[in-house]
ChimeraX commands (.cxc) that place a marker at each C-alpha (Angstrom):
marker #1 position 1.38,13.17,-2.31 radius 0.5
marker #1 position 0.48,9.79,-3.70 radius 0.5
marker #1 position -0.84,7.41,-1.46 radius 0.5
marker #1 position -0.73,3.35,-2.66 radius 0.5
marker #1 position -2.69,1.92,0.20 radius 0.5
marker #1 position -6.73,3.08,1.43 radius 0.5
marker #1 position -9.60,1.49,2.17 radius 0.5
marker #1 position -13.15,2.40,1.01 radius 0.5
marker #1 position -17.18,1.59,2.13 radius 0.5
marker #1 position -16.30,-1.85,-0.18 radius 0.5
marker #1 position -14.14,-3.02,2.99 radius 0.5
marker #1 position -14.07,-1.40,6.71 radius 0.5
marker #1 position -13.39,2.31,5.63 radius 0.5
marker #1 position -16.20,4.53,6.24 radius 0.5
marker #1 position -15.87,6.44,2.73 radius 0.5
marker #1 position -17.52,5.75,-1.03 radius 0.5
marker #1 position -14.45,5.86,-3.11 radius 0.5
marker #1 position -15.79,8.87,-5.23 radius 0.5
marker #1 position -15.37,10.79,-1.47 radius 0.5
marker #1 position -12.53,9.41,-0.47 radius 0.5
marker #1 position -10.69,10.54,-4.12 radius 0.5
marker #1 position -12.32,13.81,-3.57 radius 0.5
marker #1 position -10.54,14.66,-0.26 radius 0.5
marker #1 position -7.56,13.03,-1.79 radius 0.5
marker #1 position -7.91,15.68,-4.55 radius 0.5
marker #1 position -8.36,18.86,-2.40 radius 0.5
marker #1 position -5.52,17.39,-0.36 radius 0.5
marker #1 position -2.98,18.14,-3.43 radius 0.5
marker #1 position -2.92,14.06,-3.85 radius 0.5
marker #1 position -1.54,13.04,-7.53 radius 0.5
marker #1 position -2.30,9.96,-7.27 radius 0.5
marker #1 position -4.24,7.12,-4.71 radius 0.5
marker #1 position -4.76,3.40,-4.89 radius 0.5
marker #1 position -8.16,1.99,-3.70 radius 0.5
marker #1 position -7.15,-1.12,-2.14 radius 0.5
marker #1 position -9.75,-2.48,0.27 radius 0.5
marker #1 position -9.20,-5.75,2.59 radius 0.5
marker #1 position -10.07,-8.68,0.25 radius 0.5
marker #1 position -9.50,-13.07,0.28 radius 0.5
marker #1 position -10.94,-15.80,-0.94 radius 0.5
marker #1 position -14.59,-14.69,0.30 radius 0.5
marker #1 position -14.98,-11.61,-1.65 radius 0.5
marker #1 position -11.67,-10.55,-3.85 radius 0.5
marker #1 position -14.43,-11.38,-6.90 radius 0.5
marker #1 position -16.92,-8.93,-5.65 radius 0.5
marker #1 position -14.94,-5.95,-4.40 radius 0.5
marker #1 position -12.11,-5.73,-7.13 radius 0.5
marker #1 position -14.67,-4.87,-9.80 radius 0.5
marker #1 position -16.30,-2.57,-8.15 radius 0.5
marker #1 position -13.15,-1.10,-7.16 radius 0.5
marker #1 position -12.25,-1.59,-10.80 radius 0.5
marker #1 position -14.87,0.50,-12.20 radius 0.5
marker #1 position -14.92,2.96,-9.61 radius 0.5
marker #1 position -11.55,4.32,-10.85 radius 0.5
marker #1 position -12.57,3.71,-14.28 radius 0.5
marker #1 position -15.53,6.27,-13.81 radius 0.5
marker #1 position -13.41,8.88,-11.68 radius 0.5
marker #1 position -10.21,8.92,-13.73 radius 0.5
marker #1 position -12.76,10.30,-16.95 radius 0.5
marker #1 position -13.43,13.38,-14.46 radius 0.5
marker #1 position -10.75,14.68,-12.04 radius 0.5
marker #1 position -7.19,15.44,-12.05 radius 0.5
marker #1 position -6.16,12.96,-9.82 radius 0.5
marker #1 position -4.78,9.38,-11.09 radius 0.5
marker #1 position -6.85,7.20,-9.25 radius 0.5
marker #1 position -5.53,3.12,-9.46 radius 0.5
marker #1 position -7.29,-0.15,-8.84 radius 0.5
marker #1 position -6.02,-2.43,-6.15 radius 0.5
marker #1 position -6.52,-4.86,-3.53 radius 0.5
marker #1 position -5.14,-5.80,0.04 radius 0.5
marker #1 position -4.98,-9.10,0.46 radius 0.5
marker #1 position -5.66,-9.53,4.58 radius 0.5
marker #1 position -5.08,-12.14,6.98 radius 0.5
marker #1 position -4.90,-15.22,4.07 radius 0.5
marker #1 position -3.99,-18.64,4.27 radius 0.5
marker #1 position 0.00,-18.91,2.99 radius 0.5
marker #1 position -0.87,-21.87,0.57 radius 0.5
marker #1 position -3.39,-19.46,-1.52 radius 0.5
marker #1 position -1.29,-15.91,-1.70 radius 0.5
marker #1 position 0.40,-17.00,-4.98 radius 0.5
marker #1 position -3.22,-17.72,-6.46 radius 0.5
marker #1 position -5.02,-14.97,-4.94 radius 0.5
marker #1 position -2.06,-12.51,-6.56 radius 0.5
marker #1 position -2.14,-13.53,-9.93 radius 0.5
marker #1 position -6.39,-13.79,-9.84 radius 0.5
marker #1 position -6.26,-10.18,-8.56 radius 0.5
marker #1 position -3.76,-9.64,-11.23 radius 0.5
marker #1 position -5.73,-10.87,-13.96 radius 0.5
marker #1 position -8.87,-9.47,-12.87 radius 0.5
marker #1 position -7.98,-5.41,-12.86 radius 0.5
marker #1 position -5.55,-4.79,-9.71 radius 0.5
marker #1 position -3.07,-3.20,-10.89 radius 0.5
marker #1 position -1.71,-2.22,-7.04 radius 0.5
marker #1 position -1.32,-5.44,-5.16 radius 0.5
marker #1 position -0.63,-4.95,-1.22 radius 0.5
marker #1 position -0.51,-7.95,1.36 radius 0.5
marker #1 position -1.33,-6.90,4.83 radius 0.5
marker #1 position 2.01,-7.74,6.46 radius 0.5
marker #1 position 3.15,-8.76,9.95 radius 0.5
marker #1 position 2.32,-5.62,11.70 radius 0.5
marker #1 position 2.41,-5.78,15.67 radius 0.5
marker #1 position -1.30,-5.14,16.57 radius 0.5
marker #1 position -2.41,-8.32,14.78 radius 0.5
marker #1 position -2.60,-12.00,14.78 radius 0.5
marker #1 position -1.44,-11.83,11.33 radius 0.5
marker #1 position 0.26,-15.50,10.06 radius 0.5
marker #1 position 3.92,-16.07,10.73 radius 0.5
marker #1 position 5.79,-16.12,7.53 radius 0.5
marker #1 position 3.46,-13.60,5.72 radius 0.5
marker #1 position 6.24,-11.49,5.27 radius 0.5
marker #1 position 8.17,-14.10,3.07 radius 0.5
marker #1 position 5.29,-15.45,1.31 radius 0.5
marker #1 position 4.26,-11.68,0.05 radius 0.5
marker #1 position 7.72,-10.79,-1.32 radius 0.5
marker #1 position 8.04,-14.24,-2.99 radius 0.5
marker #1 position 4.43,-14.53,-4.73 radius 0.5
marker #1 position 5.73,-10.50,-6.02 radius 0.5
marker #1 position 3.10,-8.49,-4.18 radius 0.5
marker #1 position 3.76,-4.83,-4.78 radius 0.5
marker #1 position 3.81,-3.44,-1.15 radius 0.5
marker #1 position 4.19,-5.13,1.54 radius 0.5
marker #1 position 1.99,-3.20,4.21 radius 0.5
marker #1 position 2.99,-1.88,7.82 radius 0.5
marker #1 position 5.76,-5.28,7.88 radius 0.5
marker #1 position 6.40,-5.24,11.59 radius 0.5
marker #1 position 9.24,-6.73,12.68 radius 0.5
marker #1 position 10.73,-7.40,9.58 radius 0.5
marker #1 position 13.65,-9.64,9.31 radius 0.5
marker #1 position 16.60,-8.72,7.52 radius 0.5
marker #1 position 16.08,-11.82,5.20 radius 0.5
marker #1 position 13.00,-10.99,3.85 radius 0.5
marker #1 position 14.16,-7.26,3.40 radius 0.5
marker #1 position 17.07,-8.64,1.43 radius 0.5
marker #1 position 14.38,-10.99,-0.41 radius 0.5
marker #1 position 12.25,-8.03,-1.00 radius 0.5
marker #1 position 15.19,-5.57,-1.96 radius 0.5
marker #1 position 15.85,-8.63,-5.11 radius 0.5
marker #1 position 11.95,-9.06,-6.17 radius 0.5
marker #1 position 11.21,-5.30,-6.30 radius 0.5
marker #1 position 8.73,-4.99,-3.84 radius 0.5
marker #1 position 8.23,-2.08,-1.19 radius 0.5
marker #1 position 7.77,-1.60,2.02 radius 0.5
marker #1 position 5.91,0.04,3.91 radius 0.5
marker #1 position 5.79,3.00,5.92 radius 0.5
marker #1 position 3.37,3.85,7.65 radius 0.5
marker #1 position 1.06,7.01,9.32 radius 0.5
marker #1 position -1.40,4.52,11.27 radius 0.5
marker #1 position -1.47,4.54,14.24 radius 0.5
marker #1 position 0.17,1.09,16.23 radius 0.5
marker #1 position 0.84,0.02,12.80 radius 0.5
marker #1 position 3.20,2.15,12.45 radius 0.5
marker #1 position 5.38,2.23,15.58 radius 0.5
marker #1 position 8.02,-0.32,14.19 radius 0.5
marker #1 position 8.75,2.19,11.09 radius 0.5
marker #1 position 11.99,2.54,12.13 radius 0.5
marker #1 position 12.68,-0.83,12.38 radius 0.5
marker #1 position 11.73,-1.37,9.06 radius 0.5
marker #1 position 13.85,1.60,7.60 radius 0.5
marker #1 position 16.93,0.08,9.17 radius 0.5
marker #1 position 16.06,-2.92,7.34 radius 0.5
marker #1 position 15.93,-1.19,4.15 radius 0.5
marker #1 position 19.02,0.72,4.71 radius 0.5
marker #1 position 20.78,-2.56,5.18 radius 0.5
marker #1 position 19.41,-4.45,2.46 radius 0.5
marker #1 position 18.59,-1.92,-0.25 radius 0.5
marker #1 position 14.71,-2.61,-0.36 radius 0.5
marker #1 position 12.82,0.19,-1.48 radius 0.5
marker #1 position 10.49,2.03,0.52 radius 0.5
marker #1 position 7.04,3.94,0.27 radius 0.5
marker #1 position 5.03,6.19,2.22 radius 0.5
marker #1 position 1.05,5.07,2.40 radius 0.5
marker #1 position -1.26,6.34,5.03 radius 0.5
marker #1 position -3.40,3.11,5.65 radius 0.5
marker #1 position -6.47,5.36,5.18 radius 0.5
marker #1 position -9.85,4.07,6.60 radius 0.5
marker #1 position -11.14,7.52,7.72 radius 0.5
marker #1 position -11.39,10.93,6.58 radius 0.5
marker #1 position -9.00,12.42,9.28 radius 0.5
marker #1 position -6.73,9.51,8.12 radius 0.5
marker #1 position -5.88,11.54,4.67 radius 0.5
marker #1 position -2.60,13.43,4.58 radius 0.5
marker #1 position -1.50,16.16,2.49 radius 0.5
marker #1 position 2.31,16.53,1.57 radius 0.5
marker #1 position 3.50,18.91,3.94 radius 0.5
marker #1 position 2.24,16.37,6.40 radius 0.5
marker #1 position 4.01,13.48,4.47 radius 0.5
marker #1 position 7.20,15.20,4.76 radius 0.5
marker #1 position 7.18,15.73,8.10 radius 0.5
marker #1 position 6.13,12.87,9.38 radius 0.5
marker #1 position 9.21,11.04,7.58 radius 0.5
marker #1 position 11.44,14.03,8.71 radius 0.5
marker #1 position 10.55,12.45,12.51 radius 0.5
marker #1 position 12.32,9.39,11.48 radius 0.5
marker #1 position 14.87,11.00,11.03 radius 0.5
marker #1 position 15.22,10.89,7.09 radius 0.5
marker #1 position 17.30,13.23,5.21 radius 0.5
marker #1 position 15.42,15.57,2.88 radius 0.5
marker #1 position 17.21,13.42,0.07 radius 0.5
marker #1 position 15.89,10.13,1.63 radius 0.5
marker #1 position 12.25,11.33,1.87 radius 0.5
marker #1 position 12.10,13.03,-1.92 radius 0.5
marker #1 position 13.58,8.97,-2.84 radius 0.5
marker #1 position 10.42,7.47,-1.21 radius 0.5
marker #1 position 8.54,10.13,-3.11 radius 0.5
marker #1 position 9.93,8.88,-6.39 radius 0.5
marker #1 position 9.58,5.20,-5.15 radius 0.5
marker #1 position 5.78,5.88,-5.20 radius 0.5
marker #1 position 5.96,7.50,-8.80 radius 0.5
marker #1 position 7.76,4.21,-9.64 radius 0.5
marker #1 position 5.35,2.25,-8.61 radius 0.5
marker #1 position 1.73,4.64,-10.16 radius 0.5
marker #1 position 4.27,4.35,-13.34 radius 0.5
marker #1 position 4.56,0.59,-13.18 radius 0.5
marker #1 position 0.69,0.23,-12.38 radius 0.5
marker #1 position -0.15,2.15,-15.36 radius 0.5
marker #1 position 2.00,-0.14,-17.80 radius 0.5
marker #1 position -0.53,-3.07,-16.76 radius 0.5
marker link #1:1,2 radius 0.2
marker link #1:2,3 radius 0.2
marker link #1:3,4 radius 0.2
marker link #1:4,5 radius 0.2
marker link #1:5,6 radius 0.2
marker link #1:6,7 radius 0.2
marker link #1:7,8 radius 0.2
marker link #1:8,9 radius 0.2
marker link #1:9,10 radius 0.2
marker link #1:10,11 radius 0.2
marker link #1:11,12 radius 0.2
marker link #1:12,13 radius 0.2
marker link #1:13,14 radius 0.2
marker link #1:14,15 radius 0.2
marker link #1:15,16 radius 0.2
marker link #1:16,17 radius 0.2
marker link #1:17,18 radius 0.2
marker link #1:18,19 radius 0.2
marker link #1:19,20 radius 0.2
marker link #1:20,21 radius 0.2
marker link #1:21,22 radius 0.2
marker link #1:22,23 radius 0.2
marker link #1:23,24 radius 0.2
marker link #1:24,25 radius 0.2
marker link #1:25,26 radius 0.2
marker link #1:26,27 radius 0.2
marker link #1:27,28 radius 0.2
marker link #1:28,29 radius 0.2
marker link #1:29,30 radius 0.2
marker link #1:30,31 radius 0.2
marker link #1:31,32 radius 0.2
marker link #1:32,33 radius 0.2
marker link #1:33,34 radius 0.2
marker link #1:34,35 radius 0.2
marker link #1:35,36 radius 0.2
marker link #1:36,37 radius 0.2
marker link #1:37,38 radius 0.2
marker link #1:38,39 radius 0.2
marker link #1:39,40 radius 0.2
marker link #1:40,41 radius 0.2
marker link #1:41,42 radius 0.2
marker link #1:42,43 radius 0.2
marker link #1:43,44 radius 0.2
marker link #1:44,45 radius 0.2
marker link #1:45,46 radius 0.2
marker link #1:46,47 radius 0.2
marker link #1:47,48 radius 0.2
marker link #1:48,49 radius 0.2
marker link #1:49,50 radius 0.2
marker link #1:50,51 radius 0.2
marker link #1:51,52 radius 0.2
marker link #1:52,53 radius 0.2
marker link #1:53,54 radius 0.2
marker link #1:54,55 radius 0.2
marker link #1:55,56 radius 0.2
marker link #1:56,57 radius 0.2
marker link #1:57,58 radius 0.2
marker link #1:58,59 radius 0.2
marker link #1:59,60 radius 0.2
marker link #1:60,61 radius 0.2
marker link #1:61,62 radius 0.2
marker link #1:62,63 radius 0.2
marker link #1:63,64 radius 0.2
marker link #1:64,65 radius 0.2
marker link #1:65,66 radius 0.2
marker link #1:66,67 radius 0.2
marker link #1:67,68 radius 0.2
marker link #1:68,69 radius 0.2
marker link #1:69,70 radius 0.2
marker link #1:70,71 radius 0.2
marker link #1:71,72 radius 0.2
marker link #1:72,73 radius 0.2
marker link #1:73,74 radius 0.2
marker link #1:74,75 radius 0.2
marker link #1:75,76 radius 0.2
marker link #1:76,77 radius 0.2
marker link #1:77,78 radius 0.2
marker link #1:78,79 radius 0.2
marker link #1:79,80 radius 0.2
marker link #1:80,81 radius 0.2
marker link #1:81,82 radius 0.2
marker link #1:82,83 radius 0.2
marker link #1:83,84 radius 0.2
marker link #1:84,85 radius 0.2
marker link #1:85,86 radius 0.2
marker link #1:86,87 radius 0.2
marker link #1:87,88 radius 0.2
marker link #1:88,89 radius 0.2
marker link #1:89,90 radius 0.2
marker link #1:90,91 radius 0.2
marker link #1:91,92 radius 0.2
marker link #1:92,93 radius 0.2
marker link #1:93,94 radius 0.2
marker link #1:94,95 radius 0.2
marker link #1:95,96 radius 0.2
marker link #1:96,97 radius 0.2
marker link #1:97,98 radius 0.2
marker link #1:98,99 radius 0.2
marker link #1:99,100 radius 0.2
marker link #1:100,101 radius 0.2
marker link #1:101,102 radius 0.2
marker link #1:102,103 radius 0.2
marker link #1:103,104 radius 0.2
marker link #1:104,105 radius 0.2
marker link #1:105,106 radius 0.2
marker link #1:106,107 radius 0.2
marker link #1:107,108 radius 0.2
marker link #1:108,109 radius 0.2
marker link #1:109,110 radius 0.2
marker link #1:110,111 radius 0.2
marker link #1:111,112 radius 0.2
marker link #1:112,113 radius 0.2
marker link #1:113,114 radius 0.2
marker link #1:114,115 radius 0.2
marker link #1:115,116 radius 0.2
marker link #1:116,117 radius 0.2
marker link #1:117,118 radius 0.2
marker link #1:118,119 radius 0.2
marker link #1:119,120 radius 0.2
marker link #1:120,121 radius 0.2
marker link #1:121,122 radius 0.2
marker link #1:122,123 radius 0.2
marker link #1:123,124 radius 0.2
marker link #1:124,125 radius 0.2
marker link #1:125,126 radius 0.2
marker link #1:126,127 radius 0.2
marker link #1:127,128 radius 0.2
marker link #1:128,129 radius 0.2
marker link #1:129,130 radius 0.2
marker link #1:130,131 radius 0.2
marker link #1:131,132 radius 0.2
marker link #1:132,133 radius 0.2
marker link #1:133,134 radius 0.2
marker link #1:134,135 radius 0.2
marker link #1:135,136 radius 0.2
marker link #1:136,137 radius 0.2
marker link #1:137,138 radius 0.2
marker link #1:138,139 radius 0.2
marker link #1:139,140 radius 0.2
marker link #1:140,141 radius 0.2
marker link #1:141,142 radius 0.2
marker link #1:142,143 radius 0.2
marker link #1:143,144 radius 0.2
marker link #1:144,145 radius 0.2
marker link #1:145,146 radius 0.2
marker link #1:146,147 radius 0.2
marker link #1:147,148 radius 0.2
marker link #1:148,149 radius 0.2
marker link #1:149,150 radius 0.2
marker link #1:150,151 radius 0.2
marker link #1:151,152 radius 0.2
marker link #1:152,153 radius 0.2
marker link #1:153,154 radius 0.2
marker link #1:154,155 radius 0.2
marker link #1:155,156 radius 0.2
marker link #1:156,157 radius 0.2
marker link #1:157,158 radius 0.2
marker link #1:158,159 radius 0.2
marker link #1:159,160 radius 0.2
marker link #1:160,161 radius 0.2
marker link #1:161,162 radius 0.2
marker link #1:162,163 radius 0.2
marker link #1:163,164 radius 0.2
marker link #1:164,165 radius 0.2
marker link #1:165,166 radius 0.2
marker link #1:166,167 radius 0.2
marker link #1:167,168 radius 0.2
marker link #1:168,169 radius 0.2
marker link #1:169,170 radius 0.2
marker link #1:170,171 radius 0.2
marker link #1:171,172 radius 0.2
marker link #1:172,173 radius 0.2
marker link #1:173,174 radius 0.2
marker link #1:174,175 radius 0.2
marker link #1:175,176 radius 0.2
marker link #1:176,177 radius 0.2
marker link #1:177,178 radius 0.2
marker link #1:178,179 radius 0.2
marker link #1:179,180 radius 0.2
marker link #1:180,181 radius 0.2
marker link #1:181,182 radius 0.2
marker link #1:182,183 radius 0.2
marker link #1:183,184 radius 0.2
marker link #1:184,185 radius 0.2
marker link #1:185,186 radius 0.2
marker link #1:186,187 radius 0.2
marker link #1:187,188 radius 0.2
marker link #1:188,189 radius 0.2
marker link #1:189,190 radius 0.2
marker link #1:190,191 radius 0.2
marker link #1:191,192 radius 0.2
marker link #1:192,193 radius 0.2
marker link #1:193,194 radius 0.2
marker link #1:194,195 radius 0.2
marker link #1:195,196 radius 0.2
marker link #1:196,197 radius 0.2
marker link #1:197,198 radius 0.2
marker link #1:198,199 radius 0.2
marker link #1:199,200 radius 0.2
marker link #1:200,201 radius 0.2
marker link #1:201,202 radius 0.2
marker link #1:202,203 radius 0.2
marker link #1:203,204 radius 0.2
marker link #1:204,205 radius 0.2
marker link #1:205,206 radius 0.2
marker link #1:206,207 radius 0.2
marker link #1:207,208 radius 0.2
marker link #1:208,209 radius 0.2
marker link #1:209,210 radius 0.2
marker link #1:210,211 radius 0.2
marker link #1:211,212 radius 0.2
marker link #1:212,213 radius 0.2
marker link #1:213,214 radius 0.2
marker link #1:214,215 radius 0.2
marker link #1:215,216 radius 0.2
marker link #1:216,217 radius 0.2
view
């Protein structure tokens, strides 16, 4: 199981990262990102902490453990800027918290994401087929998702991908400690959407890609 997209005490999930790794680990994980909600307000205080929190726990456990951010709910104009500043400052996982259905997130969010060359685009809603074929060309991912109302428009967003070519990933959104998955859990829950067993071990490797791209930053 690797899982690109959690959230730790430094944002609204209710576990220090050394805990949440730790139940990552004893969940078979090979790899998690630590990317809590950041913008403007606080992307300088929580990405180094996040920063040397991985530092500290990839020196002691067999898990690869990557630095990250979400950016959340920011203004269109300042996703370019807020990228490449995460970017330069340690991320080397950058999600955008997409269009999901459950949130006033800002129209066009999608686009901006896949065009500024975010690495995930999270729980995407309603994505159109446009910015699937825009994300399919700038080698981002999207998201699938296990959390809950976030993730009811999944298959919407595999049909996009399956049109378009995009590439897709697996994350669990985690915020909680009943949130983490294990992979027998992963599998299954993409088996309900009616993958084939080839399609799921594809979004496997789509989240090797991407721990394998992160580690060449």
């Amino acid at each position: 199981m690797i899982d690109l997209h959690t959230h730790t005490i430094l944002s609204d999930g209710e576990l220090l990262p050394s805990e949440l790794v730790r139940r990552a680990l004893v969940n078979g994980y090979e790899a998690i990102a630590l990317t809590d909600h950041v913008d403007a307000s606080n992307i300088d205080f929580v990405l180094p902490r996040v920063a040397k929190a991985a530092k500290e726990l990839n020196k002691f456990w067999k898990i690869k453990v990557i630095p990250g951010v979400e950016l959340s709910h920011v203004p269109l104009q300042d996703m370019e800027r807020l990228i490449k500043f995460a970017r330069k400052n340690g991320a080397k996982i950058v999600v955008v918290h997409g269009e999901t259905i459950t949130e006033p997130v800002i129209p066009g969010t999608n686009r901006m994401a896949i065009k500024c060359g975010a690495d995930v685009l999270a729980h995407p809603g309603h994505i159109s087929i446009a910015d699937a074929k825009l994300a399919a060309k700038k080698n981002v991912y999207l998201e699938l998702t296990t959390r809950k109302n976030h993730r009811l428009p999944n298959k919407e967003v595999i049909k996009a991908a399956k049109k378009t070519g995009a590439r897709l990933v697996l994350n669990t959104d985690t915020h909680r400690p009943e949130d983490i998955i294990n992979d027998k859990k992963a599998r299954s829950f993409l088996k309900k959407l009616r993958l084939t067993d080839a399609q799921v071990n594809n979004i496997f490797q789509n989240s090797k890609d991407l721990v394998e791209r992160a580690g060449q930053r």
